[in-house]
SEVEXVEX-788944 format. One record per residue (C-alpha): residue in one letter; x, y, z. Coordinates in steps of 0.25 Angstrom, whole numbers, padded with zeros to 4 digits, m for minus. Last residue first. Example, Ala and Ser with C-alpha at 12.3 -4.5 7.8 and 13.67 -1.06 7.14 Angstrom:
<atoms>
{res=S c1=0055 c2=m0004 c3=0029} .
{res=A c1=0049 c2=m0018 c3=0031} .
</atoms>
This chain:
<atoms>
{res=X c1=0125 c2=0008 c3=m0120} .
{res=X c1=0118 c2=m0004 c3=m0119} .
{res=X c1=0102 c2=m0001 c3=m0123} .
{res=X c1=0092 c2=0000 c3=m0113} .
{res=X c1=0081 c2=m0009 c3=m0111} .
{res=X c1=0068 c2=m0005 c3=m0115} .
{res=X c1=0055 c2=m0008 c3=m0106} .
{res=X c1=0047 c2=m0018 c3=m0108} .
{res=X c1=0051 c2=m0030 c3=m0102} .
{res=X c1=0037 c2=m0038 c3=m0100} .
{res=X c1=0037 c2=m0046 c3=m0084} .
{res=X c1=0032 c2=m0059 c3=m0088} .
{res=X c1=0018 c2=m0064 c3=m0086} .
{res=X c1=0019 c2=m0079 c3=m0083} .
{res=X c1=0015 c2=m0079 c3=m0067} .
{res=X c1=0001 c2=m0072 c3=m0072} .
{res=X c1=m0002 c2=m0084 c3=m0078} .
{res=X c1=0000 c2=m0094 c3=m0066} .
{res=X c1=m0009 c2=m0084 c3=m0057} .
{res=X c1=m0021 c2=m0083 c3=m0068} .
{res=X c1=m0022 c2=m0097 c3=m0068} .
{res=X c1=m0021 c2=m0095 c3=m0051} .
{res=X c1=m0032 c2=m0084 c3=m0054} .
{res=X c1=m0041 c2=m0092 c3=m0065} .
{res=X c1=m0041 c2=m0103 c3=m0053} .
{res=X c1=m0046 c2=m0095 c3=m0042} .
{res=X c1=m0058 c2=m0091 c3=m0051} .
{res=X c1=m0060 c2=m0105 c3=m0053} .
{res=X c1=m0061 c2=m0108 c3=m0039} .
{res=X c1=m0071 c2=m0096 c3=m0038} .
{res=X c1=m0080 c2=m0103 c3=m0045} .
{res=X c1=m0080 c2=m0115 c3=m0037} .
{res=X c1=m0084 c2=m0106 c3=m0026} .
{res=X c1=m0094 c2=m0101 c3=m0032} .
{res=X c1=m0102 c2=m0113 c3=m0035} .
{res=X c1=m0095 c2=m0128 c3=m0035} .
{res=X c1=m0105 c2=m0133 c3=m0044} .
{res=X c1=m0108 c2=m0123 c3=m0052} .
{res=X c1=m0114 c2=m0110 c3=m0053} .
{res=X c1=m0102 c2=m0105 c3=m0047} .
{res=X c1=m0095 c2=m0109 c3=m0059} .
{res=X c1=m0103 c2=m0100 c3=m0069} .
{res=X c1=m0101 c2=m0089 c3=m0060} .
{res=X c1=m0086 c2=m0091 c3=m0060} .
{res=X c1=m0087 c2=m0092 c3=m0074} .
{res=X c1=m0096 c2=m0080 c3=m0077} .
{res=X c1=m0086 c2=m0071 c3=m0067} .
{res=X c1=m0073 c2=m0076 c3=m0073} .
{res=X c1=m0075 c2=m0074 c3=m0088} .
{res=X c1=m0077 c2=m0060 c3=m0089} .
{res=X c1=m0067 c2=m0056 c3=m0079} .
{res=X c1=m0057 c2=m0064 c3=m0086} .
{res=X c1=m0059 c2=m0053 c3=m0100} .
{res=X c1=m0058 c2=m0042 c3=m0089} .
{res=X c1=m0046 c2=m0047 c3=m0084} .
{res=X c1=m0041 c2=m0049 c3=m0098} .
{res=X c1=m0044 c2=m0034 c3=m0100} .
{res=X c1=m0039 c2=m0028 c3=m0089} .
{res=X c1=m0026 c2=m0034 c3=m0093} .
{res=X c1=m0026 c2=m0027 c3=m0106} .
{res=X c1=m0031 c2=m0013 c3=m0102} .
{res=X c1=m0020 c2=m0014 c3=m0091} .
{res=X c1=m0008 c2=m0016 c3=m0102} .
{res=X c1=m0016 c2=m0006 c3=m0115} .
{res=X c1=m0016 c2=0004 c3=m0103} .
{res=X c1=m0002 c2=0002 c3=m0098} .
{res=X c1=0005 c2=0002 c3=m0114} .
{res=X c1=0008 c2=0016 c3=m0112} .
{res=X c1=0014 c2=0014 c3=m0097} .
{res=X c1=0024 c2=0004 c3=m0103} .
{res=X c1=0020 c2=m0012 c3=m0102} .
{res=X c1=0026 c2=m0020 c3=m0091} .
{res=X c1=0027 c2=m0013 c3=m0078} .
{res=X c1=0013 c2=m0006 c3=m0078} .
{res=X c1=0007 c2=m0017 c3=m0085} .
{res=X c1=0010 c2=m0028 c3=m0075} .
{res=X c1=0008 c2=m0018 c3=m0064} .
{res=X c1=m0008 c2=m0017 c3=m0071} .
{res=X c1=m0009 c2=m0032 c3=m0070} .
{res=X c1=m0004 c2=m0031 c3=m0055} .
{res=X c1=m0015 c2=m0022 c3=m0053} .
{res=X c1=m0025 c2=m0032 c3=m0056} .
{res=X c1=m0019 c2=m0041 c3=m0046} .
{res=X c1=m0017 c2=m0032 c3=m0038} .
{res=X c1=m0034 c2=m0031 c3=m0037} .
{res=X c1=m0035 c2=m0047 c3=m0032} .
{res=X c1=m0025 c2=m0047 c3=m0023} .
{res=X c1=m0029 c2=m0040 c3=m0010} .
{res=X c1=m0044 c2=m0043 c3=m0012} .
{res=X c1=m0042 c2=m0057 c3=m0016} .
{res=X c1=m0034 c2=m0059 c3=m0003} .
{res=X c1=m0044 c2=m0053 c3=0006} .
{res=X c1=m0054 c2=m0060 c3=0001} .
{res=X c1=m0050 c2=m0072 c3=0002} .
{res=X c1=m0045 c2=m0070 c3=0015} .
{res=X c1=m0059 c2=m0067 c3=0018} .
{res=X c1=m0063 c2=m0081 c3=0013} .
{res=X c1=m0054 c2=m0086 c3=0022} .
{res=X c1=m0058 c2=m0082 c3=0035} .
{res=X c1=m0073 c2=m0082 c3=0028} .
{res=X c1=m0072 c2=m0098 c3=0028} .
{res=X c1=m0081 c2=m0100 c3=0016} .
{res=X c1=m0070 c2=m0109 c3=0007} .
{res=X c1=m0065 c2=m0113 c3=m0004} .
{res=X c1=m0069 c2=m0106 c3=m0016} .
{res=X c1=m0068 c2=m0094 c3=m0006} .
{res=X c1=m0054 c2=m0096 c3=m0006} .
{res=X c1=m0052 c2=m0099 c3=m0021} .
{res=X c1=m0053 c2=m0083 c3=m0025} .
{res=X c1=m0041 c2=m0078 c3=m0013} .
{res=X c1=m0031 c2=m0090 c3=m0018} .
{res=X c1=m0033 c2=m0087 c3=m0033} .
{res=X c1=m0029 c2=m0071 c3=m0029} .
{res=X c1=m0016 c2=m0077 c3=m0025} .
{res=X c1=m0013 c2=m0080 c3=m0037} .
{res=X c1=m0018 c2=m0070 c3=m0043} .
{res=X c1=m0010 c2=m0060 c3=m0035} .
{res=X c1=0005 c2=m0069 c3=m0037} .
{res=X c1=0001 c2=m0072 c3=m0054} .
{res=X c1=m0002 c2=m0055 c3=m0056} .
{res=X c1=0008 c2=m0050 c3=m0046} .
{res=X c1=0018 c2=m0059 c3=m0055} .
{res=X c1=0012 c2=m0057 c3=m0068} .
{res=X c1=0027 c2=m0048 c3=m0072} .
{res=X c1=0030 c2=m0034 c3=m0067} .
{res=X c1=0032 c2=m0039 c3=m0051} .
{res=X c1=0037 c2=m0032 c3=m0040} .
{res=X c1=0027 c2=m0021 c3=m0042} .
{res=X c1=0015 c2=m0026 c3=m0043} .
{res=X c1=0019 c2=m0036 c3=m0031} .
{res=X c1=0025 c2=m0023 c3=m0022} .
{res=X c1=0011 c2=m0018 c3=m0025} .
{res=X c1=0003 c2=m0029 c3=m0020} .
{res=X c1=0000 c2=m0028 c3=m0005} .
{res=X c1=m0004 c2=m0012 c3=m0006} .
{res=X c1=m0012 c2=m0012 c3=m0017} .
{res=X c1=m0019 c2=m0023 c3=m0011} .
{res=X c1=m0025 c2=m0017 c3=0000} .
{res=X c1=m0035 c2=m0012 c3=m0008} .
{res=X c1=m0039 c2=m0025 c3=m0012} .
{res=X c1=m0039 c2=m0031 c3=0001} .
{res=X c1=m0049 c2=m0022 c3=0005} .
{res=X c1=m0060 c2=m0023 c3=m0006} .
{res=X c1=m0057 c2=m0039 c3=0000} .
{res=X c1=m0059 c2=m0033 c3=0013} .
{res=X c1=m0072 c2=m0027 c3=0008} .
{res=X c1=m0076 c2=m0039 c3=0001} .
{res=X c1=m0075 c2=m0048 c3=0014} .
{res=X c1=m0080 c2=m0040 c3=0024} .
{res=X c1=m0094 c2=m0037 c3=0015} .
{res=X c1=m0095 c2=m0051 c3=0013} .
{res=X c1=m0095 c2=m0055 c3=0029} .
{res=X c1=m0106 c2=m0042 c3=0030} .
{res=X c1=m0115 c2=m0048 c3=0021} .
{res=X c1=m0113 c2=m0062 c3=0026} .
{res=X c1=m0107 c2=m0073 c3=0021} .
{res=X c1=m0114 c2=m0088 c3=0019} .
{res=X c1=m0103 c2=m0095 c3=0010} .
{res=X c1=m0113 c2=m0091 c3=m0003} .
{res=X c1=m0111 c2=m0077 c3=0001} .
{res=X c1=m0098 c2=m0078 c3=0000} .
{res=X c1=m0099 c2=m0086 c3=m0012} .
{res=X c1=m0105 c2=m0072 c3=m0016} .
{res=X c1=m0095 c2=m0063 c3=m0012} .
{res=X c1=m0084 c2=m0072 c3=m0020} .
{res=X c1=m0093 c2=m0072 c3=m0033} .
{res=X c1=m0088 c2=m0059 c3=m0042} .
{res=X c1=m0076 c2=m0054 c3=m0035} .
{res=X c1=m0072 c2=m0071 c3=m0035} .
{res=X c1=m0074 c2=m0073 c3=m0048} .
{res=X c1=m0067 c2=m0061 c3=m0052} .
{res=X c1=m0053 c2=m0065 c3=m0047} .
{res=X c1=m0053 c2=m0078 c3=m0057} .
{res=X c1=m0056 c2=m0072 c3=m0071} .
{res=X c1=m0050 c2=m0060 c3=m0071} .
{res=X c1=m0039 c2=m0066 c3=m0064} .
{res=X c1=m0037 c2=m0075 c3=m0075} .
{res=X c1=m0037 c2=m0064 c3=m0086} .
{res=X c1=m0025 c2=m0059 c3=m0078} .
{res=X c1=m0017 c2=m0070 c3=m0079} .
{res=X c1=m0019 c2=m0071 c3=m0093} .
{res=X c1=m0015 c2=m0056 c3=m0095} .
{res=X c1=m0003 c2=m0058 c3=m0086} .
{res=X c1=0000 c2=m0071 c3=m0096} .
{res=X c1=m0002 c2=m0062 c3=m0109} .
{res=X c1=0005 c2=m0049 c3=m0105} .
{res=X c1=0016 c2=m0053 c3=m0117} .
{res=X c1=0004 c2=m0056 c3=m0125} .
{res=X c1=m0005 c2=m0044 c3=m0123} .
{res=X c1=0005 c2=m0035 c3=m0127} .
{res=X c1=0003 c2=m0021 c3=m0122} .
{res=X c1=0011 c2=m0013 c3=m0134} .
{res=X c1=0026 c2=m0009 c3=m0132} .
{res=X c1=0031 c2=0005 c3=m0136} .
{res=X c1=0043 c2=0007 c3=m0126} .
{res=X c1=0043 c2=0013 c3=m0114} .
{res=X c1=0054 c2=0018 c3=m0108} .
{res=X c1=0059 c2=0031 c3=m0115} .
{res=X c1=0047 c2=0036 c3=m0112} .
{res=X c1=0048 c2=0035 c3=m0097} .
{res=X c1=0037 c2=0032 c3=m0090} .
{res=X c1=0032 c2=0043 c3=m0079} .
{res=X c1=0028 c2=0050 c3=m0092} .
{res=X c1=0015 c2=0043 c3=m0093} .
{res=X c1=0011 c2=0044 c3=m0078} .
{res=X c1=0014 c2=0061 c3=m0080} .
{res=X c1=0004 c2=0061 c3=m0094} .
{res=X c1=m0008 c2=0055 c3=m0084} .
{res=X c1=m0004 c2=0063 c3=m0074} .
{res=X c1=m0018 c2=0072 c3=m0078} .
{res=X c1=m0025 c2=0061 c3=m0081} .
{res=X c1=m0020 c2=0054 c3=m0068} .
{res=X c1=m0027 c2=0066 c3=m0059} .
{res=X c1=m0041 c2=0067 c3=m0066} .
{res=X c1=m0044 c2=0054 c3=m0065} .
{res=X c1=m0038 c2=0051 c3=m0052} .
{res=X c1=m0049 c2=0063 c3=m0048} .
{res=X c1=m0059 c2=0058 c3=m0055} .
{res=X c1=m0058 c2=0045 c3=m0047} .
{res=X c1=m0065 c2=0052 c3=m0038} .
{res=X c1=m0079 c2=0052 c3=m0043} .
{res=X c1=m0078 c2=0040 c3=m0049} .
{res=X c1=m0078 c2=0033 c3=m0036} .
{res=X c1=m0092 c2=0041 c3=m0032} .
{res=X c1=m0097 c2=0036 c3=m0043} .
{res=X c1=m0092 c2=0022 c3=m0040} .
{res=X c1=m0098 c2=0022 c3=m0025} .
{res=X c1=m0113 c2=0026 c3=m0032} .
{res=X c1=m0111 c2=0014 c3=m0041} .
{res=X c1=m0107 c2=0006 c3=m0030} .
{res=X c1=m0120 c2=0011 c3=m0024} .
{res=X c1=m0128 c2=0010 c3=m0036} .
{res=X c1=m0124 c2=m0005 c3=m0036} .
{res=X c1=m0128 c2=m0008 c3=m0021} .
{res=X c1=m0142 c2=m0001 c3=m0024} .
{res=X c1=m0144 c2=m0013 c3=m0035} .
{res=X c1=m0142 c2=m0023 c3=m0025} .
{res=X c1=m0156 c2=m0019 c3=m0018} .
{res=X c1=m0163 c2=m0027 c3=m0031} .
{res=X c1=m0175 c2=m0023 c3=m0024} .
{res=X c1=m0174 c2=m0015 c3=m0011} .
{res=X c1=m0174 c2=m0021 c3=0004} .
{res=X c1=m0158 c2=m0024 c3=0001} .
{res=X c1=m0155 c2=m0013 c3=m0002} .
{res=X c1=m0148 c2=m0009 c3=0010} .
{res=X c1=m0141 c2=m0020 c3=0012} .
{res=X c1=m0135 c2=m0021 c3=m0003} .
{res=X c1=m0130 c2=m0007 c3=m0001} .
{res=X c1=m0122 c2=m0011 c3=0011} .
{res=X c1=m0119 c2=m0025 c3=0006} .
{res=X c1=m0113 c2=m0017 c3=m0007} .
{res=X c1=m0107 c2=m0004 c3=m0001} .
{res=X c1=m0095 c2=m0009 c3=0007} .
{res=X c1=m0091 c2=m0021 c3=0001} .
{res=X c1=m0093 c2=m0013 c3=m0013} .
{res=X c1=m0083 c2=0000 c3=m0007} .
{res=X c1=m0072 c2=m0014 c3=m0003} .
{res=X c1=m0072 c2=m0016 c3=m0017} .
{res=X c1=m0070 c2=m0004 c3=m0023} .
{res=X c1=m0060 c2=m0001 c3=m0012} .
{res=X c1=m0054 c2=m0013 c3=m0015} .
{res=X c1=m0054 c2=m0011 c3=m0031} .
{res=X c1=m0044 c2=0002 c3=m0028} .
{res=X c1=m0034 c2=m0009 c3=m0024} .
{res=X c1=m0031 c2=m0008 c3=m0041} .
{res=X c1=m0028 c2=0008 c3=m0041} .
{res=X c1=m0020 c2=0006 c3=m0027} .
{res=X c1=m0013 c2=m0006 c3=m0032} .
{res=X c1=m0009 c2=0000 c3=m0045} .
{res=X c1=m0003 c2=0012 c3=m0036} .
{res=X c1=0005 c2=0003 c3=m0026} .
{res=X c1=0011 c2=m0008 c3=m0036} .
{res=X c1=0015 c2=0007 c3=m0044} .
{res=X c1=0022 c2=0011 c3=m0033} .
{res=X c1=0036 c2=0013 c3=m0038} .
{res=X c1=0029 c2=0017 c3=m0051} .
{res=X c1=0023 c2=0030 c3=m0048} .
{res=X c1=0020 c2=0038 c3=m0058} .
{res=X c1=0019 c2=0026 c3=m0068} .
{res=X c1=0010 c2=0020 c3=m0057} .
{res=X c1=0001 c2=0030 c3=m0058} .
{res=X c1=m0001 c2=0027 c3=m0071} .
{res=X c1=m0005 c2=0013 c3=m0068} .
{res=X c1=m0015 c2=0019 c3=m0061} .
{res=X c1=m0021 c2=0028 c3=m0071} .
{res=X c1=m0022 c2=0013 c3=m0082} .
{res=X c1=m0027 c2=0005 c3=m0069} .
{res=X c1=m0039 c2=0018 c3=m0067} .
{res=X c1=m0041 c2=0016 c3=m0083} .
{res=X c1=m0043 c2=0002 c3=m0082} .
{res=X c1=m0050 c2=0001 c3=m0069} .
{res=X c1=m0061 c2=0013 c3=m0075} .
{res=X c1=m0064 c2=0008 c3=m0089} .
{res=X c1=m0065 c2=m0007 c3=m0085} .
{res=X c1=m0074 c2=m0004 c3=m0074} .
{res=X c1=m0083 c2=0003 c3=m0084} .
{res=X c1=m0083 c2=m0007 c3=m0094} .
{res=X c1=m0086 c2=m0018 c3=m0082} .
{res=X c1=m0097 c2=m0010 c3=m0076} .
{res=X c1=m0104 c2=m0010 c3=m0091} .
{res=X c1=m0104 c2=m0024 c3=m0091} .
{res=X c1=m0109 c2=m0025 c3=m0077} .
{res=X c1=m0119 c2=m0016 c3=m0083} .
{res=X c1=m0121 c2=m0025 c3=m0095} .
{res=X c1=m0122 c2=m0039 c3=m0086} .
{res=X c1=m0132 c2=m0030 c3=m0077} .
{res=X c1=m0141 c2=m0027 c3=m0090} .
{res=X c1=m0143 c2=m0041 c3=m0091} .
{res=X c1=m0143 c2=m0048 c3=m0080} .
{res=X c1=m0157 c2=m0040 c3=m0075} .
{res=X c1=m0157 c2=m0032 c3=m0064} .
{res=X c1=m0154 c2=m0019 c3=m0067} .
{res=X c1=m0154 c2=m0005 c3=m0061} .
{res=X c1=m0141 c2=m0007 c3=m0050} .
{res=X c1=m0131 c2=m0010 c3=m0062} .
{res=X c1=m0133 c2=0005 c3=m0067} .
{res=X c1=m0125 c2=0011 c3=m0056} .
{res=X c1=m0111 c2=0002 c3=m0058} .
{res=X c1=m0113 c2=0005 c3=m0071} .
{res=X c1=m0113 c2=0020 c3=m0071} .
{res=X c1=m0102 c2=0021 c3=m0060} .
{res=X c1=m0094 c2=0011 c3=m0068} .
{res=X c1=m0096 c2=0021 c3=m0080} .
{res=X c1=m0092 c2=0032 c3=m0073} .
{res=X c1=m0079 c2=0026 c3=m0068} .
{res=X c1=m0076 c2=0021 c3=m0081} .
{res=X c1=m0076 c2=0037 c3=m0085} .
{res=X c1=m0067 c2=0040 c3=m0074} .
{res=X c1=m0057 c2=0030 c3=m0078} .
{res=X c1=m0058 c2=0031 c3=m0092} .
{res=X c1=m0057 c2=0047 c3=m0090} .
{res=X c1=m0042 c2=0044 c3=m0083} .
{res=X c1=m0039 c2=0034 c3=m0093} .
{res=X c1=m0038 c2=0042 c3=m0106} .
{res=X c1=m0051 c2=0045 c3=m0114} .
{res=X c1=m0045 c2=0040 c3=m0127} .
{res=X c1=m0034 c2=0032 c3=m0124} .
{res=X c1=m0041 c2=0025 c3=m0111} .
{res=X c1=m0052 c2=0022 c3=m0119} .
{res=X c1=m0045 c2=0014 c3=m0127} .
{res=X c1=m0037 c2=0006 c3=m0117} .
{res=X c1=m0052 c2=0004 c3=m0111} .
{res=X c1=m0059 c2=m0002 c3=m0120} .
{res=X c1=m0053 c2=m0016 c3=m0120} .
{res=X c1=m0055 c2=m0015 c3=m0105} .
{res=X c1=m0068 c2=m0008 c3=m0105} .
{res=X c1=m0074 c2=m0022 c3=m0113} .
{res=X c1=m0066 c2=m0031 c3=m0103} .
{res=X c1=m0073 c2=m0024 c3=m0090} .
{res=X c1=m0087 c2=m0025 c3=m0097} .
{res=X c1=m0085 c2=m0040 c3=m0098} .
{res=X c1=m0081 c2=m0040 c3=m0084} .
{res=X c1=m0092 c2=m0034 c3=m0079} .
{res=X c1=m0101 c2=m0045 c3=m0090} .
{res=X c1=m0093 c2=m0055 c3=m0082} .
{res=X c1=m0096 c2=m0049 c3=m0068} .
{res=X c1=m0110 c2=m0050 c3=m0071} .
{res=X c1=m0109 c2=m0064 c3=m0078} .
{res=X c1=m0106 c2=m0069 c3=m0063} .
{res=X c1=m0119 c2=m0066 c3=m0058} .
{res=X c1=m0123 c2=m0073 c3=m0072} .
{res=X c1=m0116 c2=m0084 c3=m0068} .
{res=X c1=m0120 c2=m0084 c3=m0053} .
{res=X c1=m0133 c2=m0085 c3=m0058} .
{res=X c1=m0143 c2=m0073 c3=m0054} .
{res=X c1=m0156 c2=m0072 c3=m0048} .
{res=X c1=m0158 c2=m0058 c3=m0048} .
{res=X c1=m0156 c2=m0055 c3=m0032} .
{res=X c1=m0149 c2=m0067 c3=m0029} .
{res=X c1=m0137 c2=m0062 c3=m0039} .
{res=X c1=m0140 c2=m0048 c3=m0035} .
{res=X c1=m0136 c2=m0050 c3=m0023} .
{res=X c1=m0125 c2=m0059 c3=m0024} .
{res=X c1=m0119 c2=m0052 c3=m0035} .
{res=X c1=m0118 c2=m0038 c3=m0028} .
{res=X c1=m0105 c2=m0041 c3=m0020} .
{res=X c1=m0099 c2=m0046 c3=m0031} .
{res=X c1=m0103 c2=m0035 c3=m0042} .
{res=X c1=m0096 c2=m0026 c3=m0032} .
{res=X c1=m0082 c2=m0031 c3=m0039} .
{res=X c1=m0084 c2=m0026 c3=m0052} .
{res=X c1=m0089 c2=m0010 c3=m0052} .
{res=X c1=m0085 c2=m0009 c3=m0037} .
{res=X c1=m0071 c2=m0013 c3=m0035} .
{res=X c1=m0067 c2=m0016 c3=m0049} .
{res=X c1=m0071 c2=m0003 c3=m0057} .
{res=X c1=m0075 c2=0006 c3=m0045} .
{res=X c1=m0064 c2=0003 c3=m0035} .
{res=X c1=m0053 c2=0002 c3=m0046} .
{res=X c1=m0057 c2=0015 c3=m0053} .
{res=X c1=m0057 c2=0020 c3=m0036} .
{res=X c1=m0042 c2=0015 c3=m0035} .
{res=X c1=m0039 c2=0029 c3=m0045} .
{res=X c1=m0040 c2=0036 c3=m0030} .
{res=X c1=m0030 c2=0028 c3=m0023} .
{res=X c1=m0020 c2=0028 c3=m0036} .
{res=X c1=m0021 c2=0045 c3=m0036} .
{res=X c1=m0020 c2=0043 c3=m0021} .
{res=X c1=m0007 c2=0035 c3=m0023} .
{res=X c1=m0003 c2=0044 c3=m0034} .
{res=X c1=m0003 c2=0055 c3=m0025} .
{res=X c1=0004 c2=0051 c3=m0015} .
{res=X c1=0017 c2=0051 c3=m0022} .
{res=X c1=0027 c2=0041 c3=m0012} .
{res=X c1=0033 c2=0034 c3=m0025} .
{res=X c1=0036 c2=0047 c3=m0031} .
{res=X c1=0029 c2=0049 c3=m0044} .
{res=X c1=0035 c2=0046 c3=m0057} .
{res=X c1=0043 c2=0055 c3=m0063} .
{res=X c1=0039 c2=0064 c3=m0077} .
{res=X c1=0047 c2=0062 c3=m0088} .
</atoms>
């Protein structure tokens, strides 16, 4: 048996820093720039908010279809070529979003986006969660790094959209240029993450014999004993995607500027990659839904303040908090698996909550849209998104920690 690193290795945190870019590019950029996008290519085409919303159903619709195929794929090419082939393809996607116009073909590349994003987060959560086997003392620490990676994604959008947006803004459909730029900053990602790539395959045999054979019995993911983490999860699908999608725009609603909205999704991006830090002793305190019921919870609180009112104090806070929660609780899905389910049954673990989460995503954006052409508008809608969260909350507290491992016989 091979040991497992020593808790002060360097080189699995940068190995973690780096892999953070799948998160950046799948969540940070491929999903999450789509908000600050909406509003102008809303005006500009004319849409509803429930088509605008559709968008980020037909992204999540793409995110389920690579989540089911995923677990496959990942036996046959491996997660390391997953990760750099899904990075490919969201660079592909990405780029092709900027030459159309019409609904149509723009539902099937976000589709095709969500495929892509699918491919790449899931196989970077699977490399992560090795390093965690190598590593285990920190492993709140290193899932954190992998799942904060969103922020920087984020925090990049903040920083490219308005900027790009700006200085198209003489030019036809000027969003377009903002598009290939991210898809420029998501080659430039994929780039790197060859070296993570390259690095886990080759440890790849060494994450596996950090667990003991003699400890892990054959056990299969069961769905049902995971069933009220997976329920939870489904319901922050629905709930935290609400507010990525629509909170810029209720912003804009609420009279903000560009440069008030650009503040508020960079030190949201911010929060997030602060969070691997604030949350790790919680990922690994607790191997039941705990993290996931505490982080929801409080994630509720950070999607209803906007609902309720335009004073930026506040709504920054809001920000703030939703930015430093809302990724952990991802991660604390992947902690769930990583202590409840042996390192052979991780894959089929993470495959399965990312599923769920993609199947909320594709409710949550069309409804909230739905809603917000209502009475009531946005901010009515993101009520309901904080209520899927709280309901989300309660079921998460019923997920029981599983007892695996074997017990030694007396004598």
């Amino acid at each position: 048996m091979v040991p497992p690193a020593r808790s002060t290795d360097p080189s699995l945190l940068g190995l973690a820093a780096v892999l953070s870019l799948a998160a950046a590019v799948s969540l940070g950029v491929t999903r999450f720039a789509y908000g600050l996008l909406l509003p102008p290519m809303r005006a500009d085409l004319h849409w509803s908010y429930t088509l605008a919303g559709a968008m980020n159903t037909a992204n999540a619709f793409g995110y389920l279809v690579g989540a089911l195929l995923t677990p496959r794929l990942t036996r046959i090419v491996g997660a390391s070529r997953l990760l750099l082939a899904g990075s490919a393809f969201a660079t592909l996607s990405m780029g092709l979003t900027g030459f159309f116009t019409d609904a149509a073909p723009l539902l099937l590349q976000r589709v095709l986006a969500g495929i892509a994003s699918a491919f790449l987060f899931i196989a970077g959560s699977l490399l992560a969660a090795r390093l965690v086997a190598l590593q285990p003392a920190r492993g709140g620490l290193l899932l954190g790094l992998y799942y904060g990676g969103t922020g920087l994604g984020i925090v990049l959008s903040a920083l490219l959209v308005p900027a790009l947006l700006e200085a198209a803004r003489e030019r036809p459909h000027g969003w377009a240029w903002a598009w290939w730029g991210l898809a420029l900053a998501c080659l430039a990602a994929s780039a790197v993450l060859a070296w993570p790539a390259r690095a886990l395959q080759r440890m790849e045999h060494v994450a596996a014999a950090a667990v003991p054979t003699t400890a892990v019995p054959q056990r299969r993911f069961s769905w049902w004993r995971f069933a009220p983490g997976l329920a939870a999860y489904t319901m922050f699908g629905v709930g935290y995607i609400g507010y990525m999608t629509f909170v810029i725009a209720l912003l804009r609603e609420h009279g903000e500027g560009p440069m008030r909205i650009t503040w508020f999704y960079a030190l949201l991006g911010l929060a997030v990659l602060a969070s691997a830090r604030i949350w790790a002793g919680l990922l690994d305190r607790f191997q039941g839904g705990e993290a996931l019921a505490i982080l929801s919870g409080l994630l509720a609180i950070a999607t209803v303040v906007p609902a309720l009112t335009a004073a930026w104090p506040l709504v920054l806070l809001s920000g703030l908090l939703f930015g430093g929660v809302f990724l952990s609780v991802v991660a604390s899905t992947t902690a769930l698996v990583r202590h409840n389910l042996p390192a052979s049954e991780w894959a089929a673990g993470i495959s399965a909550f990312t599923t769920v989460f993609a199947a909320g995503q594709i409710a949550g954006p069309t409804v909230v849209g739905w809603i917000a052409d209502g009475p009531g508008g946005l901010a009515r809608g993101l009520v309901f998104s904080a209520g899927a969260l709280v309901l989300g909350a309660l079921l998460a507290w019923r997920q029981r920690p599983l007892d695996w491992r074997p017990r030694l016989q007396p004598g």
